[in-house]
C-alpha positions as CSV (number, residue, x, y, z in Angstrom):
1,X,0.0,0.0,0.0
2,X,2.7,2.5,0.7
3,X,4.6,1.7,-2.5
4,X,1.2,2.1,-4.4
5,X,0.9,5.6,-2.2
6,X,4.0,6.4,-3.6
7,X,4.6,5.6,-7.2
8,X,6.8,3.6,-6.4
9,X,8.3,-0.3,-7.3
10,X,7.5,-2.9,-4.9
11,X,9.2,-6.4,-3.8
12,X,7.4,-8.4,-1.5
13,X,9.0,-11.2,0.5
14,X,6.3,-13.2,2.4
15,X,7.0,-15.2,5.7
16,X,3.8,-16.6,7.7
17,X,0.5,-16.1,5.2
18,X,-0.7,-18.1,8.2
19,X,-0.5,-15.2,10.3
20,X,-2.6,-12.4,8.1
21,X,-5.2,-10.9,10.1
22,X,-8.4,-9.4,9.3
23,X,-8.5,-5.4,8.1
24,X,-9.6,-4.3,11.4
25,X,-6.3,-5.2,12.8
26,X,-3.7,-4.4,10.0
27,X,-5.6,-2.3,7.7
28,X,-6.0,-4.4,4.6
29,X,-8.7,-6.1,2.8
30,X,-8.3,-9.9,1.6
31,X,-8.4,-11.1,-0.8
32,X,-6.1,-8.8,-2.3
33,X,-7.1,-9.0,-5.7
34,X,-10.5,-8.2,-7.2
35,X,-10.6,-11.4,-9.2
36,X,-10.2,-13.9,-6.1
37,X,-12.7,-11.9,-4.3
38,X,-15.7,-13.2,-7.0
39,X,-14.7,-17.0,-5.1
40,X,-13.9,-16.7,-2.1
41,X,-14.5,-14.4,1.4
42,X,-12.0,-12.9,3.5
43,X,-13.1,-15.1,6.2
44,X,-12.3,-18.1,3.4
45,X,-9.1,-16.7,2.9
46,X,-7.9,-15.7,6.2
47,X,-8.6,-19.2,7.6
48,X,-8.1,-21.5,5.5
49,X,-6.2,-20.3,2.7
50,X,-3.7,-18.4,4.3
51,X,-3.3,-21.3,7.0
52,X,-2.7,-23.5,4.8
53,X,-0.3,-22.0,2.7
54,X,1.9,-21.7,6.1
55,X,1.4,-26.1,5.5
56,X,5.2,-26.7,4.1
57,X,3.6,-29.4,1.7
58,X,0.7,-27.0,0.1
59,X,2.7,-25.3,-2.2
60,X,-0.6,-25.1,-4.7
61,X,-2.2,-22.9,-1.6
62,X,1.2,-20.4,-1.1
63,X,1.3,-20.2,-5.2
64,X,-2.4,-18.8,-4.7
65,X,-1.6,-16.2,-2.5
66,X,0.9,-14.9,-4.7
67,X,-1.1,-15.0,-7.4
68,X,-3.7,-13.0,-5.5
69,X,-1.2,-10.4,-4.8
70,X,0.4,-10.3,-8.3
71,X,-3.1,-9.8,-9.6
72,X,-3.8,-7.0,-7.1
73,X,-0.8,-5.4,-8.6
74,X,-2.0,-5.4,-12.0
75,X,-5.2,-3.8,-11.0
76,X,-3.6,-0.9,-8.9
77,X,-1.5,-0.1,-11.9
78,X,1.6,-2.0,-12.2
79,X,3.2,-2.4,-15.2
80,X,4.9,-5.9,-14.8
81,X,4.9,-8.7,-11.9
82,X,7.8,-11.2,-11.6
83,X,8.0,-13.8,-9.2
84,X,11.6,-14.5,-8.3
85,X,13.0,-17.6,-6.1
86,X,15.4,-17.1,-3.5
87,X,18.4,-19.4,-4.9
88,X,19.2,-21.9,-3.2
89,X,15.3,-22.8,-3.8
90,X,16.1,-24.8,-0.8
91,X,17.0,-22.1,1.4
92,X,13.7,-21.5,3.0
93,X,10.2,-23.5,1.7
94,X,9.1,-19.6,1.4
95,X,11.2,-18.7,-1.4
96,X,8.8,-16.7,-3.3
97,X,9.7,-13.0,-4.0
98,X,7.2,-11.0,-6.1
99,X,8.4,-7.8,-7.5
100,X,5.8,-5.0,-8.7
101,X,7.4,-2.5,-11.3
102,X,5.1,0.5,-11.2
């Protein structure tokens, strides 16, 4: 949101999806994206998407999440989404970077 704010590019690393909160708490509305918001409900999301992307062996769920954000990116005006791997991919199981180029 600040990026957005500001014009500016954007790289999100993600940690704990598992511990997103509601937008009473930390100000944002999920799902992110527009598009995921026609199937499911933040309640949806918050508890069992995000929960179970945090599940080491749901990758499918994590890949989601990103996808939500990347597509909340395109809708706020970003130019071009990449999703980058932290190399070793074996480093961390949350190895997803997205960067936003406004």
């Amino acid at each position: 949101e600040i990026c957005l704010l500001q014009k500016a590019d954007c790289i999100v690393c993600p940690c704990c999806n598992g511990g997103m909160t509601a937008n009473k708490n930390c100000g944002y509305a999920y799902p992110r994206s527009l598009f995921l918001r026609h199937h499911m409900n933040q309640d949806e999301y918050l508890d069992q998407l995000s929960k179970s992307a945090d599940d080491l062996g749901n990758y499918s769920a994590k890949s989601l999440i990103e996808y939500d954000r990347s597509l909340w990116g395109k809708e706020n005006g970003y130019s071009e989404i990449q999703l980058w791997k932290m190399n070793p991919v074996e480093c961390t199981p949350k190895h997803h970077i997205l960067y936003l180029k406004k």
